[in-house]
N, C-alpha and C positions, 0 to 999 in steps of 0.2 A: 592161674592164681589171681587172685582180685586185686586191686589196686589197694592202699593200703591210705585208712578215712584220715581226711584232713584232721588232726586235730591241734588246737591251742588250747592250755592248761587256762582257767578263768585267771582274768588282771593279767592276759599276755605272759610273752615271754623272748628267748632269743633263739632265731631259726638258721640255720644254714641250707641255703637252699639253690640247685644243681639242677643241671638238665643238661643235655647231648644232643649232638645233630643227626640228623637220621644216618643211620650206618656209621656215624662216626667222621661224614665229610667234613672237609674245612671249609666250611660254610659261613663260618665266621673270622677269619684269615685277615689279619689285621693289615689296615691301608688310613692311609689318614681320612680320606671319604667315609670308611666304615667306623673309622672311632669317632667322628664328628657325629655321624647318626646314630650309632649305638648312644653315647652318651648324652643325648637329648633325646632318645626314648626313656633310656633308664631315671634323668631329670624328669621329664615331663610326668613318666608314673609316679617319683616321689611327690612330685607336686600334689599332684589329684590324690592320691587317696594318704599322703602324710604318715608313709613308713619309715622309720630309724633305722639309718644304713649305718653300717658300722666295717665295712671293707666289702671288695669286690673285687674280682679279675675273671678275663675272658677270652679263654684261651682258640685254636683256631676250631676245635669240635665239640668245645664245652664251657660252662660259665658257673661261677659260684658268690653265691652273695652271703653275705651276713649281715641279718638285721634284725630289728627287733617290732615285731607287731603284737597288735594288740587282741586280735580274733584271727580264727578262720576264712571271716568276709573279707576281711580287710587283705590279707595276703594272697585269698582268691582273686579281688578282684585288680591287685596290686599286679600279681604275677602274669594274669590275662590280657592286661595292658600291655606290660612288657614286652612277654614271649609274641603276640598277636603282631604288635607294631614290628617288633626287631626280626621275625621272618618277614615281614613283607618290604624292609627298608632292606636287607643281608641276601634276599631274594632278588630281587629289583636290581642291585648293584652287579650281582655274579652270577644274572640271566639263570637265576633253581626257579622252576614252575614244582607243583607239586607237594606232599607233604615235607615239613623243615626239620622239625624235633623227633624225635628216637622215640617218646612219650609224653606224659605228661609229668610234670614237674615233680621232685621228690623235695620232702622236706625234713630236717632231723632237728627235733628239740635239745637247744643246748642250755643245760644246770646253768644256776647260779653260780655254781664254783667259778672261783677267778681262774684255776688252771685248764677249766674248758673251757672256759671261754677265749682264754689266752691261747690254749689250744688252736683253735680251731683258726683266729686270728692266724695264727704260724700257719699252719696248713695252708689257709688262704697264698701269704705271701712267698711261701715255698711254691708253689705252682710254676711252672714253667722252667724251673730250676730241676725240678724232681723229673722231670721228663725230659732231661740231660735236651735241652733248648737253646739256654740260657744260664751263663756262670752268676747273675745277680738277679735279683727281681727288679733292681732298676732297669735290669735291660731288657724286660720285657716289651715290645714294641707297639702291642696291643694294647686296650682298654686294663686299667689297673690302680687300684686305689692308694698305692706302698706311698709314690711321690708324694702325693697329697695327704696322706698320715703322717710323713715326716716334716712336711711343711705347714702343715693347717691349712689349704685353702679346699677349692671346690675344684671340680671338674666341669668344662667350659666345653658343653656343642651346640647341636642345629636340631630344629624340628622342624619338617619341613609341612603343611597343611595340603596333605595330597588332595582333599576334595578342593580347594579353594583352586590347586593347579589345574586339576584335570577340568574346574568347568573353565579356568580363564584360556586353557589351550586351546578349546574349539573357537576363543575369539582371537586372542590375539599371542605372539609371546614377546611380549616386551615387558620387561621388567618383572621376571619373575620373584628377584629378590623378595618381594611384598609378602612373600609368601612363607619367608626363612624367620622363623624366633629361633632368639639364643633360649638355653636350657641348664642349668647348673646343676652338680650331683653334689649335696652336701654329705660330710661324714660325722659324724656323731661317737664319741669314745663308748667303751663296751660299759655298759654298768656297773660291774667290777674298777673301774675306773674313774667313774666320776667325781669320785671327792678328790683326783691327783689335778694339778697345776699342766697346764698345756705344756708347757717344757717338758715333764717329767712323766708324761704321754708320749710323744715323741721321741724322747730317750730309751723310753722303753720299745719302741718300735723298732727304731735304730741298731738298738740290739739285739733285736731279734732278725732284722735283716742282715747287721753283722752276722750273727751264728748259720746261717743258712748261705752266705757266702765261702764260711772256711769248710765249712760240712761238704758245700757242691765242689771247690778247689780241691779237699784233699780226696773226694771220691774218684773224681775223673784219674787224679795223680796216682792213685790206687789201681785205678784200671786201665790205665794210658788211653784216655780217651775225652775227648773234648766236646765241648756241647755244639748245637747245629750253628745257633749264631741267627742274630735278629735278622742280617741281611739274607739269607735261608729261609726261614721264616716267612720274607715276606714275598719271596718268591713261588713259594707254593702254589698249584693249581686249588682253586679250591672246591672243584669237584672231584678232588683225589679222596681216598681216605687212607687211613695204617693199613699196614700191611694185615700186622698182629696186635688187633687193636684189647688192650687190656681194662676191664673196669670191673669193678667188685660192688655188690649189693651194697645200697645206703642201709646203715644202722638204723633202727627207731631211736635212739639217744645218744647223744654225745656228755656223758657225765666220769666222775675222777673214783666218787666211791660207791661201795654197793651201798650203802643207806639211800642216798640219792636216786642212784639209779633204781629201786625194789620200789621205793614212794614213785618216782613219775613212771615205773613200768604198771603198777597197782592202778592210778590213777586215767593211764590209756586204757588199762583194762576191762575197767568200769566203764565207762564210754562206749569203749567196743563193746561190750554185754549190752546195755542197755540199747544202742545201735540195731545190733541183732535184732533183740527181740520184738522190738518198732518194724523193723523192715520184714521179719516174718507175720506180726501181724495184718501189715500195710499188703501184704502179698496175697493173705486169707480174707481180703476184702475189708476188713475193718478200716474206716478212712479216718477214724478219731484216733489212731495210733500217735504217741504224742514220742517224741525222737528227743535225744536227748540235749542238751543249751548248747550253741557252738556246732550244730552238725548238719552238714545238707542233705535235708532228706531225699529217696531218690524218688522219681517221677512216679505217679499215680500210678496204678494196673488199669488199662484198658478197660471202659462201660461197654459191657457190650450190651445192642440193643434188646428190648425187651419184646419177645417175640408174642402175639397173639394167638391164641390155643385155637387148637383145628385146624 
């Protein structure tokens, strides 16, 4: 089955966007060295290419963000930053050579409605709770945006400039410090939200971390059984992976009603059609095939040389 084409509806939108470690290791296994460099990659990508994050957490085999961009390019080149830097920093630390990610990155457009987008917030901060972990999202131990929504501030790590290290080692190693910038992850409230007062942002968070605490307390009391516990957690090997590890297909949409939904299914539709038809032109040699605004065309077909007769 093919990959499924990048698309952003024109004047941007809101994306939720997920990816996994190859097989599912815990590759990403939370240690205070690893959330220092995760979140000064994740900073340094918002820096550079100026996406609107809107929550994130990152659990030990998977990560999800929600944010809001404004093309295609831009979350291409946002996520490339990312994914690229944070296997080679998540690599480096827990000695993985080889491929990191399961794929390439999946993305699902989320409506305007305030209850997807609210949605999808919850989901975010349910993570690590749902996978009986952890009894609160504040005790997730790993990289997680929940603290920082309920208090307003940033996320605070390290970028470290591996070309600037690797040529100063072959001289000398003193004073590597020279080589660490801090990096900050800002958050930005969901669209749906911006006309509310920062307090009244926050309270709304709060209660939603409330309700995902009495939901995870009386489930376990339901089952007699209790979550692993951050200190669990971070003992993990992390070239282990689940046993039975479970994940289900991303949706193309995260929306509340079918009007919604039938308009932006319509609208990928058209895109995909016109896509198509470009890429089997582009196939049949025609190189003026013109693809449609917002799409990466794929690579030329092969010239092959023009052979002289006889």
């Amino acid at each position: 089955m093919g990959r499924r084409l990048r698309y952003i509806p024109p004047g941007g939108c809101v994306v939720e966007v997920t990816n996994r470690t190859l097989q599912g290791r815990y590759l990403l296994k939370p240690s205070e060295e690893l959330n220092n460099l995760l979140i000064g990659v994740l900073g340094r990508a918002q820096r550079l290419y100026g996406v609107t994050l809107h929550a994130c957490v990152v659990l030990s085999n998977h990560y999800h963000l929600l944010m809001s961009v404004d093309s295609a390019l831009q979350m291409a080149q946002f996520m490339a930053y990312f994914q690229g830097n944070l296997a080679k920093e998540a690599g480096r630390l827990y000695k993985w050579r080889g491929p990191f990610w399961h794929r390439r990155y999946q993305h699902v457009l989320v409506s305007e409605e305030e209850s997807a987008q609210i949605g999808r917030l919850r989901y975010i901060l349910v993570n690590g709770c749902k996978e009986n972990l952890v009894s609160s999202p504040l005790d997730w131990p790993g990289v997680s945006s929940t603290q920082a929504l309920l208090a307003g501030h940033q996320l605070s790590g390290i970028w470290i400039d591996r070309t600037l290290t690797h040529a100063a080692s072959a001289k000398t190693k003193k004073d590597r410090s020279r080589f660490v910038q801090s990096e900050t992850v800002s958050f930005s409230p969901l669209p749906c939200w911006k006309h509310l007062p920062l307090r009244v942002q926050q309270q709304r968070v709060r209660e939603l971390v409330a309700e995902i605490e009495a939901e995870t307390a009386y489930r376990h009391q339901a089952e007699d059984s209790q979550p692993l516990g951050a200190l669990k957690v971070l003992k993990l090997d992390p070239h282990d992976k689940p046993l039975h590890p479970q994940w289900s297909p991303a949706p193309l949409l995260h929306c509340v009603s079918k009007q919604v939904r039938d308009a932006l299914r319509e609208a990928y539709g058209c895109f995909y059609s016109a896509f198509r038809q470009a890429a089997d032109r582009l196939r049949a040699g025609d190189l003026g095939a013109v693809f449609p605004e917002g799409a990466f065309p794929p690579p030329r077909p092969f010239q092959h040389p023009i052979r002289a007769p006889g």
